[in-house]
LOKE-356732 format. One record per residue (C-alpha): residue number from 1; residue in one letter; x, y, z. Coordinates in steps of 0.1 Angstrom, whole numbers, plus 5000, padded with zeros to 4 digits. Each point is the difference from the previous one (the first is absolute). Layout:
<nodes>
<node><n>NUM</n><res>a</res><xx>X</xx><yy>Y</yy><zz>Z</zz></node>
...
</nodes>
This chain:
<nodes>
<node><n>1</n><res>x</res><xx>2878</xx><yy>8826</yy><zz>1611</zz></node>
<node><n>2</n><res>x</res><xx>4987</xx><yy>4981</yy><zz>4972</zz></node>
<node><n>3</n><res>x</res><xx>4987</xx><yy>4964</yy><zz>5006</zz></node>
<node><n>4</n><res>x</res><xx>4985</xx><yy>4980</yy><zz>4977</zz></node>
<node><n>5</n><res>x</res><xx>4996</xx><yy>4963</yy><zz>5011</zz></node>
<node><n>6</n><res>x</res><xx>5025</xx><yy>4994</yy><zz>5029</zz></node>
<node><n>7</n><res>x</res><xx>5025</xx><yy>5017</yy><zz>4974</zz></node>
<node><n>8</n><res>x</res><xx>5013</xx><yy>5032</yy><zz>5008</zz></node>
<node><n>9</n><res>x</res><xx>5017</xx><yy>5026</yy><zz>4974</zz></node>
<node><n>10</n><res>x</res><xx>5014</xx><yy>5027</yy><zz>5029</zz></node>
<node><n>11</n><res>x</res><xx>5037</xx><yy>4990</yy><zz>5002</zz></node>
<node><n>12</n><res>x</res><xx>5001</xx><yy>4996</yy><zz>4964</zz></node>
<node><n>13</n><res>x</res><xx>4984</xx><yy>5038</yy><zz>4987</zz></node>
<node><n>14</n><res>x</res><xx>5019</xx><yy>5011</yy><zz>5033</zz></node>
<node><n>15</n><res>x</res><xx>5034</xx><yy>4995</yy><zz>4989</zz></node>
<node><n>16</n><res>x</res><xx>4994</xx><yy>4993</yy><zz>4965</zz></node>
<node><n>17</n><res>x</res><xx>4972</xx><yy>5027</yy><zz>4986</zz></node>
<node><n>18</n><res>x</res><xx>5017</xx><yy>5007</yy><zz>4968</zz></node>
<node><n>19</n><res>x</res><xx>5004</xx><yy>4963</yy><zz>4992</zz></node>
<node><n>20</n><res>x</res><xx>4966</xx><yy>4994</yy><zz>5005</zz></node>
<node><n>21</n><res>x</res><xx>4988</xx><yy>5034</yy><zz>4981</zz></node>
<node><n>22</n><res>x</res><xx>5018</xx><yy>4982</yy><zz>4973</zz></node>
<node><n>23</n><res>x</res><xx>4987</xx><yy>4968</yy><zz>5006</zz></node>
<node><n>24</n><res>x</res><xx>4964</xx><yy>5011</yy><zz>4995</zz></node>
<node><n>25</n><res>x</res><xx>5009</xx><yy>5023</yy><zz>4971</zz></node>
<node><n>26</n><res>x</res><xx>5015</xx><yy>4972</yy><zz>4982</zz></node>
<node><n>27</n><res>x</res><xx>4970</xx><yy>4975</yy><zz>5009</zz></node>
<node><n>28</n><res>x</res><xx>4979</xx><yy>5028</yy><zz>4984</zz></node>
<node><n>29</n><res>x</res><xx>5021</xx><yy>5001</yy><zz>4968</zz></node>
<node><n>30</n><res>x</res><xx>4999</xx><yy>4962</yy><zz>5002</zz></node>
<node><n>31</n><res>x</res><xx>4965</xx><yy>5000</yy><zz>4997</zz></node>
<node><n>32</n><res>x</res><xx>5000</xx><yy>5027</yy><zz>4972</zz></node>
<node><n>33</n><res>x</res><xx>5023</xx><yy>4977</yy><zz>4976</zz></node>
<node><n>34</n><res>x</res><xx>4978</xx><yy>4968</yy><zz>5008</zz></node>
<node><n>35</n><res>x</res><xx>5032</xx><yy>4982</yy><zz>5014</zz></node>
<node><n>36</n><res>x</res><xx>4986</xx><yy>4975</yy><zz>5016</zz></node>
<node><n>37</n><res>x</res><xx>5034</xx><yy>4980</yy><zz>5009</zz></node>
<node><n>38</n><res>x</res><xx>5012</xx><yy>5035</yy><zz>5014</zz></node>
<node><n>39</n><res>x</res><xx>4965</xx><yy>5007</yy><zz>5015</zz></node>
<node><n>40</n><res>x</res><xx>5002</xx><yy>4969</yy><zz>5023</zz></node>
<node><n>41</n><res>x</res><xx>5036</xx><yy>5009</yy><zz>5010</zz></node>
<node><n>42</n><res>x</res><xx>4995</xx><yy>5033</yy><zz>5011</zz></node>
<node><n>43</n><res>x</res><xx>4967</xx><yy>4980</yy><zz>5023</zz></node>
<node><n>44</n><res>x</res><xx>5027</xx><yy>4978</yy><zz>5011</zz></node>
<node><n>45</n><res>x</res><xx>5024</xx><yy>5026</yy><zz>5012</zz></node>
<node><n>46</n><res>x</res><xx>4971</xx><yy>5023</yy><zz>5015</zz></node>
<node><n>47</n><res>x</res><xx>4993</xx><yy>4968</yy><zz>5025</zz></node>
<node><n>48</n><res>x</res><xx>5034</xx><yy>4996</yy><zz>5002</zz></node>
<node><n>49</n><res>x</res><xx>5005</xx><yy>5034</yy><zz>5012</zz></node>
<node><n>50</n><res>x</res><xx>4972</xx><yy>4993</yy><zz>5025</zz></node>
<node><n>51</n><res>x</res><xx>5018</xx><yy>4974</yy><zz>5017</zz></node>
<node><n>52</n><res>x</res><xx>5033</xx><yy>5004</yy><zz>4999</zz></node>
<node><n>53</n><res>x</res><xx>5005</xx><yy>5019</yy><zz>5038</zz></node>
<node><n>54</n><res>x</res><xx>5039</xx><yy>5011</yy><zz>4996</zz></node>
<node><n>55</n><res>x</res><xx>5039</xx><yy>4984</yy><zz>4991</zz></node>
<node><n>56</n><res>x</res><xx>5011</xx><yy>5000</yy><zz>4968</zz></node>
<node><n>57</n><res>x</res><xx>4970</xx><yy>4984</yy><zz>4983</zz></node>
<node><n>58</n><res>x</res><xx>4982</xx><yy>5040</yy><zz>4995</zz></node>
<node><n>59</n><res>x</res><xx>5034</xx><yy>5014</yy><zz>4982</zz></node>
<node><n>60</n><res>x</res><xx>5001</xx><yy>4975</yy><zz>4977</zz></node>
<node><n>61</n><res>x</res><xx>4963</xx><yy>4999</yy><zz>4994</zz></node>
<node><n>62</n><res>x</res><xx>5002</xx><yy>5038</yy><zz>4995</zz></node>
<node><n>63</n><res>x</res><xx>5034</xx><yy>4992</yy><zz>4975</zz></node>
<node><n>64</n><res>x</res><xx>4971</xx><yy>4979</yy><zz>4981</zz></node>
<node><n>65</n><res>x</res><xx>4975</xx><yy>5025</yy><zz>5000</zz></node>
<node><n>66</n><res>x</res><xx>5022</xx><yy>5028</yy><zz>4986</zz></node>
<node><n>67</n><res>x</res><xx>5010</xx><yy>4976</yy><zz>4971</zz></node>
<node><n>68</n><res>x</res><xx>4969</xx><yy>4991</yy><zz>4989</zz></node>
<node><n>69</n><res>x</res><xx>4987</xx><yy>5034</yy><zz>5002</zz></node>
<node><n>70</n><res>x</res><xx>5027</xx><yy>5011</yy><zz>4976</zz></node>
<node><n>71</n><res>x</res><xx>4992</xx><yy>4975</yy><zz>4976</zz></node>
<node><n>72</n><res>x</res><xx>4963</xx><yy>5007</yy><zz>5005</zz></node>
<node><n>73</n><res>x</res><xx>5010</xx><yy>5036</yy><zz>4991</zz></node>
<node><n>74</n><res>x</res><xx>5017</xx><yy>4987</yy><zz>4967</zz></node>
<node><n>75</n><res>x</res><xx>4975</xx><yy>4978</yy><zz>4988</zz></node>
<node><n>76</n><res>x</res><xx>4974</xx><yy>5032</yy><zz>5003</zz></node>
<node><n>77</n><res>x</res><xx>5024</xx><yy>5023</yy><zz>4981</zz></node>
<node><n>78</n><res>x</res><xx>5003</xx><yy>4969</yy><zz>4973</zz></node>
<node><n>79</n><res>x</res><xx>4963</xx><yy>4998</yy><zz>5000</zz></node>
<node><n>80</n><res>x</res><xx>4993</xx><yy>5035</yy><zz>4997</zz></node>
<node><n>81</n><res>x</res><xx>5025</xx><yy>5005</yy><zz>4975</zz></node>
<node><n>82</n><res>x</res><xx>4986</xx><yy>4971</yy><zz>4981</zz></node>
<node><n>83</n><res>x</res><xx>4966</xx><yy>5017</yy><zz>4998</zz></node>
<node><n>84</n><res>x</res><xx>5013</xx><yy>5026</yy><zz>4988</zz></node>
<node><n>85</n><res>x</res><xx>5017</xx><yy>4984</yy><zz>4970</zz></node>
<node><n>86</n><res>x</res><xx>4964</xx><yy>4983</yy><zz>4995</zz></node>
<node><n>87</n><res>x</res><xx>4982</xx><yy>5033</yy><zz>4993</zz></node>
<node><n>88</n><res>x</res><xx>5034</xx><yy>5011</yy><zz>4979</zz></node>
<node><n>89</n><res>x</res><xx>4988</xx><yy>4966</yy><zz>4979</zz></node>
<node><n>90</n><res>x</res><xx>4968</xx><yy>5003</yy><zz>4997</zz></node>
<node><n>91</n><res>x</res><xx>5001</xx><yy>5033</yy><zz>4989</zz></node>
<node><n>92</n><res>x</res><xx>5026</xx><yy>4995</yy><zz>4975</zz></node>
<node><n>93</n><res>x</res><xx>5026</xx><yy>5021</yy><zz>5011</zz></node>
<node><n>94</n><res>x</res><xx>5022</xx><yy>4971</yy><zz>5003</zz></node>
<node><n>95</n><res>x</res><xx>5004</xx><yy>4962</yy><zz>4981</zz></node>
<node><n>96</n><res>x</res><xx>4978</xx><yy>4976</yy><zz>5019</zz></node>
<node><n>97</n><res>x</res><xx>5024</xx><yy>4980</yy><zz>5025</zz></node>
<node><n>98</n><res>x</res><xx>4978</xx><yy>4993</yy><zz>5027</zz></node>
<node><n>99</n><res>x</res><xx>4964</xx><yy>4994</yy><zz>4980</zz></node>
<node><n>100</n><res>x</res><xx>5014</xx><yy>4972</yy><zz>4978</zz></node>
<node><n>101</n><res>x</res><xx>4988</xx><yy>4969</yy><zz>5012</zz></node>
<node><n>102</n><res>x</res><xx>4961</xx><yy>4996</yy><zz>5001</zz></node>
<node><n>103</n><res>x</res><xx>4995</xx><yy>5012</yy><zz>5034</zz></node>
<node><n>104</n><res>x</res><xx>5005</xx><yy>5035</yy><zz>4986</zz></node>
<node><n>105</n><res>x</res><xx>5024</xx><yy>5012</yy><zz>5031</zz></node>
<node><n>106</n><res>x</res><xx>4976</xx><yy>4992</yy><zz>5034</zz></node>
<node><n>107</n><res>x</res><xx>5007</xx><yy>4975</yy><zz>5025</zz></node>
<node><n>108</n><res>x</res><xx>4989</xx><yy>4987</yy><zz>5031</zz></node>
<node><n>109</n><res>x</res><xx>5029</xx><yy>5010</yy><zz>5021</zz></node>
<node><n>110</n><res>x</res><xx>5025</xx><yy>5032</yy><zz>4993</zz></node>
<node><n>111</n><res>x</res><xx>5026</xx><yy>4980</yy><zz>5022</zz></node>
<node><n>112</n><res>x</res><xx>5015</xx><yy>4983</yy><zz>4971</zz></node>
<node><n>113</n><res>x</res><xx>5008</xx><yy>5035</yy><zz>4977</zz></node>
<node><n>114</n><res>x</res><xx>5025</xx><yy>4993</yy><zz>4977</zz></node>
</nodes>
């Protein structure tokens, strides 16, 4: 059993271990894409996870997780496929799309990909 504070994490990778598989994969790929907004809401629903002890409260918390895990998943396909495009620019094997304005195609955060 897991405790960490007077908080414990049993029930929840108990009944629940794939959710929370996901849950730490995604706060993970979170991390990766400097979404800090997504970052702190994937902390949020870890301590969630901690306290909630049963009821409904865990399905629809694992309902949650499996959404934003999806769209966690998107956003890295988006990023990765706008990297990609980057090097096809800066090589010139395509017009320059992404390398137009002066920050010449890097950013802080690769949650906002077009």
């Amino acid at each position: 059993m897991f405790i960490y504070s007077g908080m414990t994490l049993n029930y929840f990778m108990e009944d629940y271990l794939y959710i929370f598989i996901l849950a730490v994969v995604t706060f993970v790929l979170s991390i990766l894409l400097r979404a800090l907004t997504v970052t702190a809401l994937q902390g949020a629903l870890l301590l969630a996870y901690s306290i909630t002890e049963g009821g409904i409260i865990p399905a629809v918390l694992a309902g949650l997780q499996i959404l934003i895990t999806i769209l966690t998943l998107y956003k890295i396909f988006k990023a990765i496929n706008m990297n990609y495009l980057l090097v096809l620019e800066k090589t010139h094997e395509i017009s320059p799309n992404l390398i137009t304005d002066e920050h010449r195609g890097s950013r802080f955060s690769f949650w906002n990909t077009k």
